[in-house]
Residue frames as a rotation matrix with the C-alpha (Angstrom) as fourth column:
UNK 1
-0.172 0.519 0.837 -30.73
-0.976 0.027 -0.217 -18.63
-0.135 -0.854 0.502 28.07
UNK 2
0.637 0.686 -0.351 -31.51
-0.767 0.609 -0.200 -21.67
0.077 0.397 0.915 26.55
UNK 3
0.440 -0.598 -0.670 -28.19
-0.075 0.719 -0.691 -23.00
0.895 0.354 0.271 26.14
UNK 4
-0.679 -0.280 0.679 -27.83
-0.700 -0.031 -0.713 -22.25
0.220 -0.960 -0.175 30.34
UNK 5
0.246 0.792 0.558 -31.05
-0.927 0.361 -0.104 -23.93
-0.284 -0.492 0.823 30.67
UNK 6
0.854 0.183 -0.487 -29.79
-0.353 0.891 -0.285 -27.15
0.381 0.416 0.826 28.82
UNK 7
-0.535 -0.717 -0.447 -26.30
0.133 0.451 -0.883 -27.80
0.834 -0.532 -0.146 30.80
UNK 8
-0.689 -0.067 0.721 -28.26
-0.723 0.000 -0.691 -27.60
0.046 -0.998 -0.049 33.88
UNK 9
0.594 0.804 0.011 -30.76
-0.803 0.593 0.063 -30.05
0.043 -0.046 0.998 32.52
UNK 10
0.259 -0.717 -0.648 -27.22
-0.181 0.623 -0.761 -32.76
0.949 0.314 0.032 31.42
UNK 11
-0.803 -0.568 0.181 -26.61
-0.304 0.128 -0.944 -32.74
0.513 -0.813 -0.276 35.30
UNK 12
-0.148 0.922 0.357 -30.14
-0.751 0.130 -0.647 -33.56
-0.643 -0.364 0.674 36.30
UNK 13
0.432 0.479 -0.764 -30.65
-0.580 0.796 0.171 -36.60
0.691 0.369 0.622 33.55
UNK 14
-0.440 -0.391 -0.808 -28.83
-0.227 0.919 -0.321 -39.19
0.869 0.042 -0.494 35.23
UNK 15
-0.976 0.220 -0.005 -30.70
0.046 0.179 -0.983 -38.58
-0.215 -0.959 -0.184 38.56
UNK 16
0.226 0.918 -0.326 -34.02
-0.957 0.146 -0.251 -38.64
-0.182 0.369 0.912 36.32
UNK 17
0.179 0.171 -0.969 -33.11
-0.438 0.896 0.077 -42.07
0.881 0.410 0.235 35.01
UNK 18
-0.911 -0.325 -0.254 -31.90
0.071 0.482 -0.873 -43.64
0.406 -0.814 -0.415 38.79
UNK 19
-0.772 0.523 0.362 -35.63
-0.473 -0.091 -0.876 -42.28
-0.425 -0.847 0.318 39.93
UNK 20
0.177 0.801 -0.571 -37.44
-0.977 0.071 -0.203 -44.02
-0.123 0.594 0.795 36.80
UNK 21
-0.329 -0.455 -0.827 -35.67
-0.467 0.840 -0.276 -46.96
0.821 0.295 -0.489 37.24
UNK 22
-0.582 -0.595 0.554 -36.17
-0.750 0.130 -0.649 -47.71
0.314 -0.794 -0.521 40.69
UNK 23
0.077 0.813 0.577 -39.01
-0.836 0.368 -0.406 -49.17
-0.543 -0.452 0.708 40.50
UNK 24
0.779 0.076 -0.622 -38.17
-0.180 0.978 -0.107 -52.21
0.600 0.195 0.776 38.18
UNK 25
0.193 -0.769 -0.609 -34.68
-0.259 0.559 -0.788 -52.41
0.946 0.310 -0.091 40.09
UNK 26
-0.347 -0.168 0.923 -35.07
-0.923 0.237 -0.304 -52.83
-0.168 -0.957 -0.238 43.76
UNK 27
0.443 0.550 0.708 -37.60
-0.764 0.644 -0.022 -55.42
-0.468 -0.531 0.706 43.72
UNK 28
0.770 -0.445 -0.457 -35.00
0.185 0.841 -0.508 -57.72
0.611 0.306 0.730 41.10
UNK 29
-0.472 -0.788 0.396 -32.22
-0.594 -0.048 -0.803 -56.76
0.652 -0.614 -0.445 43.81
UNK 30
0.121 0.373 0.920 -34.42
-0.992 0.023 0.121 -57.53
0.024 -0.927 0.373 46.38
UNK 31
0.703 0.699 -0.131 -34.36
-0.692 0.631 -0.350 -61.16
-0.162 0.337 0.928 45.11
UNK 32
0.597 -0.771 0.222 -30.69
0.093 0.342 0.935 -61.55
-0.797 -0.538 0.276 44.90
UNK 33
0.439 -0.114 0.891 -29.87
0.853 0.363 -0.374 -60.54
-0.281 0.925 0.257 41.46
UNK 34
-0.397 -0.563 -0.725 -27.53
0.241 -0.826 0.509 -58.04
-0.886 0.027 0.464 40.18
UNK 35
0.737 0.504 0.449 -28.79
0.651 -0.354 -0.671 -55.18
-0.180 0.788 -0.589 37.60
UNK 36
-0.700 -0.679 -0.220 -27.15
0.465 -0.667 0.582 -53.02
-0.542 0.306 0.783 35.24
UNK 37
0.573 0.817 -0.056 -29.47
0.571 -0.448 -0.688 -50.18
-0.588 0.363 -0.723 33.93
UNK 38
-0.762 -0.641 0.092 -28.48
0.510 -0.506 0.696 -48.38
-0.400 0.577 0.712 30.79
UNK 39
-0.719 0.651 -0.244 -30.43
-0.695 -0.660 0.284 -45.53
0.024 0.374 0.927 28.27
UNK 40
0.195 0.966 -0.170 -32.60
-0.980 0.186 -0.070 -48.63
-0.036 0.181 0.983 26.87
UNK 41
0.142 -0.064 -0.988 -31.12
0.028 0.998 -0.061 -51.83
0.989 -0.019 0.144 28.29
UNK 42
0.711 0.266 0.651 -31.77
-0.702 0.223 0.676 -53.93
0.035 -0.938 0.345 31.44
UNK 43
-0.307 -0.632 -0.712 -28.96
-0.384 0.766 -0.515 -56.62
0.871 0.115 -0.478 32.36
UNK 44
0.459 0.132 0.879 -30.12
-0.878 0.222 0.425 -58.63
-0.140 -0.966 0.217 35.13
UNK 45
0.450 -0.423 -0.786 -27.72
-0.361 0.720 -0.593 -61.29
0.817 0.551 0.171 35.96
UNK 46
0.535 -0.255 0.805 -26.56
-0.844 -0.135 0.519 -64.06
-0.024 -0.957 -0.288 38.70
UNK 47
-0.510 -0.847 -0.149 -24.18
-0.785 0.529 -0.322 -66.61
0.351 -0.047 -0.935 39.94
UNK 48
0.512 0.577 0.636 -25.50
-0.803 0.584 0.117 -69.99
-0.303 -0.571 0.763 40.78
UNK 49
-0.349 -0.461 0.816 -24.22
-0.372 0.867 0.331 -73.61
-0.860 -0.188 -0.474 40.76
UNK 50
-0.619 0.441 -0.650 -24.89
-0.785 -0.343 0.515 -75.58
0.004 0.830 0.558 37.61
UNK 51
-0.891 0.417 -0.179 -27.06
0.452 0.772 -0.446 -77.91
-0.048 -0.479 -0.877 39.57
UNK 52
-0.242 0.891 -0.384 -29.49
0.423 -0.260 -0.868 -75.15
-0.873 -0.372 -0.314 40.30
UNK 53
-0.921 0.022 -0.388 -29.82
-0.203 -0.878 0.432 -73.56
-0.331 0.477 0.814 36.57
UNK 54
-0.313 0.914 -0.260 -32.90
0.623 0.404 0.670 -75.00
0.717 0.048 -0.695 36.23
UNK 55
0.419 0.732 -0.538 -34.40
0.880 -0.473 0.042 -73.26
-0.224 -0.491 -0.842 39.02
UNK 56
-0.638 -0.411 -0.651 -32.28
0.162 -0.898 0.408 -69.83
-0.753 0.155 0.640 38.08
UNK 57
-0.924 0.151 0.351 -33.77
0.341 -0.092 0.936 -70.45
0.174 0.984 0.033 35.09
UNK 58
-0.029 0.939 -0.342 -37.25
0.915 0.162 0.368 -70.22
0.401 -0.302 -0.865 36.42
UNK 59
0.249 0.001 -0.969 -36.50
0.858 -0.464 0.220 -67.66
-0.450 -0.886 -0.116 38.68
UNK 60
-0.875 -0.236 -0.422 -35.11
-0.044 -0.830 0.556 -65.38
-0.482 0.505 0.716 35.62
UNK 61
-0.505 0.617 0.603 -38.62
0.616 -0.231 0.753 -65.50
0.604 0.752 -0.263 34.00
UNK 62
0.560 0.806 -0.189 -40.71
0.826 -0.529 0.195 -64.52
0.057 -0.266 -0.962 36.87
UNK 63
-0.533 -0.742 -0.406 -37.88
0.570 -0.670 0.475 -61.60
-0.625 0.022 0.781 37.00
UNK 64
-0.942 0.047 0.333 -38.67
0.260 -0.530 0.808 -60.94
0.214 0.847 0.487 32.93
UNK 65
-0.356 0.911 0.209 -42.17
0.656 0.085 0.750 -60.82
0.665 0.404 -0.628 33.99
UNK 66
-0.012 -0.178 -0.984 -41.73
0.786 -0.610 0.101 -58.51
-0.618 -0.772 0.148 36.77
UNK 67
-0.713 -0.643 -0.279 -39.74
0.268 -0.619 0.738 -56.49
-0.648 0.452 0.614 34.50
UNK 68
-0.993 0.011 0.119 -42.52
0.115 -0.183 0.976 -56.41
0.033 0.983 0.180 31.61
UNK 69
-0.022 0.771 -0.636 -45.13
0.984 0.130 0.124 -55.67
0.178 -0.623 -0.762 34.03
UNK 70
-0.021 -0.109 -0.994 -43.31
0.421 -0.902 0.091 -52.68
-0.907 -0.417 0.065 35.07
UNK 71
-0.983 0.003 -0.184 -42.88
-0.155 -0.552 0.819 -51.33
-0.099 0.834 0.543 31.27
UNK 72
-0.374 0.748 0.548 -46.17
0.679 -0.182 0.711 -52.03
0.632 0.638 -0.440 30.17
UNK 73
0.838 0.491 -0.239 -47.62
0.537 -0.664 0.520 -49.58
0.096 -0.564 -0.820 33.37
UNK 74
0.049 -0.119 -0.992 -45.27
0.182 -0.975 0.126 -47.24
-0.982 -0.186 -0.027 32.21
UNK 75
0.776 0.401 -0.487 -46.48
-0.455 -0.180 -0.872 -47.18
-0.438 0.898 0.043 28.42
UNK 76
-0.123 -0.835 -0.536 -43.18
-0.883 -0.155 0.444 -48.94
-0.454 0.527 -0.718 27.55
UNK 77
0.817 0.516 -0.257 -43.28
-0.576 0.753 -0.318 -52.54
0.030 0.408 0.912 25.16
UNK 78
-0.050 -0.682 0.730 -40.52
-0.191 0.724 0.663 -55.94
-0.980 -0.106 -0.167 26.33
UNK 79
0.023 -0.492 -0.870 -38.94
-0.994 -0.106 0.034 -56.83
-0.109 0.864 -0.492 23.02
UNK 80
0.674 -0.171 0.719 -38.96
-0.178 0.907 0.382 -60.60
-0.717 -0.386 0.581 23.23
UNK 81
0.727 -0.627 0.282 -36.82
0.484 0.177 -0.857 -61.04
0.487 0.759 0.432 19.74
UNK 82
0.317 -0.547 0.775 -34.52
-0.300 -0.833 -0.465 -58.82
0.900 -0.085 -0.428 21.67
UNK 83
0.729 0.194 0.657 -34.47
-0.679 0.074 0.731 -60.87
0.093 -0.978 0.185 24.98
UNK 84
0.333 -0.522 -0.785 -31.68
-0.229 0.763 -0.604 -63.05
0.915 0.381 0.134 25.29
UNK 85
0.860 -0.294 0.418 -29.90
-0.450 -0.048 0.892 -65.27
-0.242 -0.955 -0.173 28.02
UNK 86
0.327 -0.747 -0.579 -26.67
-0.162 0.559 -0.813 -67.13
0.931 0.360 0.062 28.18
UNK 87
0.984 -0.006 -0.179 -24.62
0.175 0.246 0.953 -68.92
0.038 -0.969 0.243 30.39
UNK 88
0.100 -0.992 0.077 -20.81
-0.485 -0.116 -0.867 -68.29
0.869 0.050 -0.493 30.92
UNK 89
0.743 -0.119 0.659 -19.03
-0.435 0.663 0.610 -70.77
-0.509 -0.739 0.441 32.50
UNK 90
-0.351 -0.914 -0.202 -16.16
-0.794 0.177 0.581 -73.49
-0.496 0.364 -0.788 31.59
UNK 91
-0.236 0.378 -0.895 -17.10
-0.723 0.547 0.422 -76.00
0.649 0.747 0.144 29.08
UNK 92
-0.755 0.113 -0.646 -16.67
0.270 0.951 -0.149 -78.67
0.598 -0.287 -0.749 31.33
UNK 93
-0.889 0.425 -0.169 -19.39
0.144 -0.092 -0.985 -76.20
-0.435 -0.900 0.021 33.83
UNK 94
-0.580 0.598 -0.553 -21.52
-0.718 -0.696 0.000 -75.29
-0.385 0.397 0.833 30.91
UNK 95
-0.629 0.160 -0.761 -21.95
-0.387 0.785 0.484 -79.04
0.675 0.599 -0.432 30.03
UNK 96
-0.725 0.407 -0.555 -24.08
0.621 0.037 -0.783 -79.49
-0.298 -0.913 -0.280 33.95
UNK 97
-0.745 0.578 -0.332 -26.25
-0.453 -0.804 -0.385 -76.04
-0.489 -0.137 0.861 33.02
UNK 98
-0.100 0.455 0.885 -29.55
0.709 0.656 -0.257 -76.97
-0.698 0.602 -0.388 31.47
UNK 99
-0.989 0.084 0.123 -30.51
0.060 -0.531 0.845 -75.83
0.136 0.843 0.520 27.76
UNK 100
-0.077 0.898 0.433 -34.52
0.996 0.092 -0.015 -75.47
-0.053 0.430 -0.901 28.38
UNK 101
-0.479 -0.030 0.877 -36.08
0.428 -0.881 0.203 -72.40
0.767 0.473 0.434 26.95
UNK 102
-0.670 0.359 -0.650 -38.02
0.577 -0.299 -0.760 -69.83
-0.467 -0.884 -0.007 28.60
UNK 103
-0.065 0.767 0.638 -41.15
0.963 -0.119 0.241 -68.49
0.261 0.630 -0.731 27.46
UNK 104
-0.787 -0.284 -0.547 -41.14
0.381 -0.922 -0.070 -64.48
-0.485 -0.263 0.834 27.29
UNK 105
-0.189 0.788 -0.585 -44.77
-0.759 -0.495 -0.422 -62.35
-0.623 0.365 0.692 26.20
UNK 106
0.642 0.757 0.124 -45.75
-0.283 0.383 -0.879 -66.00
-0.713 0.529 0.460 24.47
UNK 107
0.535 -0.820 -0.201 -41.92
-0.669 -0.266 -0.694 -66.08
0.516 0.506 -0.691 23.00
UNK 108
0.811 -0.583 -0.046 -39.40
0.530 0.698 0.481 -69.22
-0.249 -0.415 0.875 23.66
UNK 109
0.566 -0.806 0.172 -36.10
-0.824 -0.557 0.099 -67.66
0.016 -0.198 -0.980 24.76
UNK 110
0.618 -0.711 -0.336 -33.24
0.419 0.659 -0.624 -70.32
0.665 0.245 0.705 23.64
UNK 111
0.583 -0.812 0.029 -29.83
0.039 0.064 0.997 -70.76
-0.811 -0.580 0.069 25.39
């Protein structure tokens, strides 16, 4: 019985995690960013001239702070040593992008 009761639970996780998620990932969609949601990682990531990474930049904290709003009102705790960002781009686009940090739970997030 048990081992019926656990393959019918393996077909029911992934539509538990898509309804526990939704709530941090519409509202960073909603915004124009693209998410990837895994077991215990969040990718949120966009495309942007490298004129504007300065404001992206900006615009990816109030995100992280979105984001670490929603964990903390669901008991969960943002890693900031764990937070990272990066740009990808060609050298000659990555040399345009700015390098300031971002500040994450009181944490400066480097480029």
């Amino acid at each position: 019985m048990s081992r019926l009761f656990s393959r019918g639970l393996n077909s029911v996780w992934p539509t538990l995690f898509l309804l526990y998620t939704a709530d941090v990932i519409a509202p960073i969609e909603e915004y124009g960013h693209f998410v990837h949601a895994y077991a215990d990682d969040l990718r949120v990531y966009n495309h942007m001239d490298p004129t504007q990474s300065a404001q992206l930049l900006v615009q990816m904290a109030e995100r992280i702070a979105r984001i670490e709003a929603w964990m903390a009102s669901n008991r969960l705790h943002l890693t900031p040593s764990k937070t990272k960002l990066i740009w990808l781009g060609s050298r000659r686009r990555l040399l345009q992008c700015t390098t300031n940090a971002i500040v994450v739970s009181g944490a400066s997030i480097q480029l």
